[in-house]
C-alpha positions in Angstrom: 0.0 0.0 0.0 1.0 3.9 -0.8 -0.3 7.3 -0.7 -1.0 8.1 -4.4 -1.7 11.5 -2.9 2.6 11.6 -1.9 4.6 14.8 -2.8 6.8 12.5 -4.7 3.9 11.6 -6.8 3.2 13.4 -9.9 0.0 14.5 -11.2 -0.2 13.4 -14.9 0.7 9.3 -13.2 -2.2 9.9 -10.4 -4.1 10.9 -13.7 -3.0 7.7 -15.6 -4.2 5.6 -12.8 -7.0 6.9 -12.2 -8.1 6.4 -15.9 -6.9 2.6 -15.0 -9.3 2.3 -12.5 -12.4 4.2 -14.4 -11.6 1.5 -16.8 -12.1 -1.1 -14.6 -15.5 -1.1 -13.6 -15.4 -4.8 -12.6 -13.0 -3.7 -9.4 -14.1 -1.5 -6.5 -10.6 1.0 -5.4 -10.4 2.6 -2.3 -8.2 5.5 -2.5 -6.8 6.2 1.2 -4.4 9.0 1.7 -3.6 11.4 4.7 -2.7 14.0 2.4 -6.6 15.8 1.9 -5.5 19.0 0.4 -3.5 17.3 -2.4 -6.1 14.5 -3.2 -8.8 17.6 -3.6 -7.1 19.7 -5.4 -6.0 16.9 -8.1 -9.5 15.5 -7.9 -10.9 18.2 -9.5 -9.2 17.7 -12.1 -10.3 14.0 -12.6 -14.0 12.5 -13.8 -14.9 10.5 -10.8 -15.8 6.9 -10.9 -18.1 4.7 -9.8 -16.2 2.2 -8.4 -13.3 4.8 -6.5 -13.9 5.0 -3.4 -12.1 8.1 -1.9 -10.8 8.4 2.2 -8.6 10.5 4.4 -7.1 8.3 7.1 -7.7 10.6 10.6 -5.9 8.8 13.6 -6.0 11.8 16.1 -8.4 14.8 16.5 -5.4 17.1 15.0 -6.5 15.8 12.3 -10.3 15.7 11.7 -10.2 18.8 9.2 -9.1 15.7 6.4 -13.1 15.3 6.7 -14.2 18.7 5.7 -11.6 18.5 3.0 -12.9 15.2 1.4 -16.6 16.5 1.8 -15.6 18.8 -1.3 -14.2 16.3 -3.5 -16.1 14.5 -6.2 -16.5 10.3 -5.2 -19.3 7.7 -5.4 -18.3 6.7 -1.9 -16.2 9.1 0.7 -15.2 6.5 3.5 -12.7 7.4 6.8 -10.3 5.0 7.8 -10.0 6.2 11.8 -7.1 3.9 12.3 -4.9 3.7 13.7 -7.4 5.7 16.5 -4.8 7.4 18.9 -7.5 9.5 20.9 -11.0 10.5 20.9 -12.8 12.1 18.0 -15.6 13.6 19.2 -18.3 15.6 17.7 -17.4 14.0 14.5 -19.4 15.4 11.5 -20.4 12.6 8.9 -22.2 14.4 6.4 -21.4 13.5 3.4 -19.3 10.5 4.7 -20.8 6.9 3.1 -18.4 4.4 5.5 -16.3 4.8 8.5 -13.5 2.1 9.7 -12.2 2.0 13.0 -9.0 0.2 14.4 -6.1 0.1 16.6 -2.1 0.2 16.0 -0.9 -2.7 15.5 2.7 -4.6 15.9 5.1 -3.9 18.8 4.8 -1.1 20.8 1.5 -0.5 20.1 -0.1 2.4 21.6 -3.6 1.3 23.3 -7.2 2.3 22.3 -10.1 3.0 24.4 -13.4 1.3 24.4 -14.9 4.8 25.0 -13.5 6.1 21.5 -14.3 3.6 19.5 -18.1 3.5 21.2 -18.0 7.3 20.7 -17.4 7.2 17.3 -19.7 4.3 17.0 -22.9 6.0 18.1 -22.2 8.9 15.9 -22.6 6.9 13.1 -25.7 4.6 14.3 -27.0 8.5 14.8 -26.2 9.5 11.2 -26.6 6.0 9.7 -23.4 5.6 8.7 -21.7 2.2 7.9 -19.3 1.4 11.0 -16.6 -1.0 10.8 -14.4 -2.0 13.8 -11.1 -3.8 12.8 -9.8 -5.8 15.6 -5.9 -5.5 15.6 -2.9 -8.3 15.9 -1.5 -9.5 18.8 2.5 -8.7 18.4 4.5 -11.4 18.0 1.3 -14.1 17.2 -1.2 -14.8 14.5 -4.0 -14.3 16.5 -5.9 -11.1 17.0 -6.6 -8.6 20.1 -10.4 -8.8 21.3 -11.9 -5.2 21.4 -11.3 -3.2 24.1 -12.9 -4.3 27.4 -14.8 -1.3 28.2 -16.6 -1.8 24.2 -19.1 -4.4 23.7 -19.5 -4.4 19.6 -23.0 -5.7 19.5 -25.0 -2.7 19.0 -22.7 -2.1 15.8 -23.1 -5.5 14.0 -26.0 -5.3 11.9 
């Protein structure tokens, strides 16, 4: 995985692959980056596709305006990938937003995640009925994953 959206980058090959995706309507892309001012600006520039989905990743609430600036670019599907969630994001504002996906850091040294967060975050969009997705994360050094936090029972979420 990479940030199409890098500085590094150049516009005429986030062009070219975006006319490789808009010609493969048989594939769903998700198009993650952290970099929100850059993908809008370039989006402009591009005929939107059905089957690109466009998302800001938002880990921390330093970063929550990456929502406002996808809520101006042109997608079938704006999602948020809240992961990995290092603090609470509260008084999120969905509109516009078609998925959210929440999840924890992963491998060693991970940094925890609270129950309360993720609950937060998951009421907001039961509220605005938007799709919620918790990722349970790995357990470092094993192939097995961590259960949710203790303090978040994921029932109310699962459909």
């Amino acid at each position: 995985m990479s940030d199409l959206f890098h500085d590094g980058v150049s516009d005429e090959f986030v062009a070219r692959v975006f006319n490789v995706m808009r010609r493969a309507p048989q594939h769903r892309f998700q198009v993650l980056t952290k970099r929100a001012q850059r993908m809008a600006r370039v989006a402009t520039e591009l005929e939107p596709a059905p089957n690109v989905w466009m998302g800001v990743s938002v880990e921390h609430a330093d970063y929550v305006d990456r929502i406002d600036v996808l809520g101006r670019v042109p997608a079938a599907v704006r999602f948020l990938s809240l992961e990995p969630l290092l603090g609470p994001l509260d008084d999120l504002d969905l509109a516009g937003i078609h998925w959210v996906s929440v999840g924890g850091e992963s491998g060693p040294g991970a940094r925890p995640m609270a129950g309360g967060w993720v609950r937060s975050i998951g009421d907001r969009c039961l509220a605005q009925q938007v799709p919620f997705f918790f990722k349970p994360t790995d357990v470092p050094g094993s192939d097995q994953l961590r259960p949710p936090p203790p303090d978040l029972d994921p029932a109310p979420f699962v459909p």
